[in-house]
C-alpha positions, 0 to 999 in steps of 0.5 A: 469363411462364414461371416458368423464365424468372426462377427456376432449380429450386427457386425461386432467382432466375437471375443475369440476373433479380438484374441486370436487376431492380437495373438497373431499381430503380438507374435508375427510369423516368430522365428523362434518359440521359446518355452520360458516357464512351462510349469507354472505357477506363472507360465510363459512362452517367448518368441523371438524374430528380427531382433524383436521379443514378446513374451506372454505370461498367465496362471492357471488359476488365481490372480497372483502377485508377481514375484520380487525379481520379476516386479523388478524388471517392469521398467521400459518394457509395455504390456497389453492385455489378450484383447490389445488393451494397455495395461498399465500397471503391472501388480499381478498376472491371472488367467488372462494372458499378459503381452510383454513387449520392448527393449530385447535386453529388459524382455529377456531379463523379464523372462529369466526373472519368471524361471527363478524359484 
């Protein structure tokens, strides 16, 4: 693999190669992907292995306050940005992905709040 591929000119990591390797840590070989919201506006996917629960989320356009039977669901549950960064507070969802990670029962409540119209 060429050394250009992941690393800009004096060894920094292109964005692309942050993303992707947190997509991966976040995921892990998962176990099973469970589509959770595939039509938007707030789209997202879960994956599931070992009794362990990610969600990811985004829009495809504008930033979007989260709805009321989400906002209420944010407790014991940590959420990461697409390059691993802490995000810690949760008012809005845009186009950038947003890793949802915790407590299986409050992952999956979470998620079940983002299929409710």
């Amino acid at each position: 693999v060429p050394f250009d591929m992941f690393f800009q000119y004096g060894g920094v990591p292109l964005k692309f190669f942050v993303a992707s390797n947190m997509f991966a840590w976040m995921t892990q070989p998962a176990a099973k992907v469970v589509p959770v919201n595939e039509v938007g506006p707030i789209f997202a996917y879960g994956f599931e292995r070992d009794g362990k629960q990610v969600l990811i989320f985004w829009t495809d356009d504008e930033k979007r306050p989260l709805p009321d039977a989400v906002a209420g669901r944010l407790g014991g549950i940590s959420f990461y940005n697409m390059m691993g960064g802490a995000v810690k507070e949760m008012a809005s969802v845009g186009v950038e992905p947003v890793y949802a990670t915790g407590d299986p029962e409050k992952v999956k409540a979470l998620a079940d709040a983002l299929t409710s119209k």
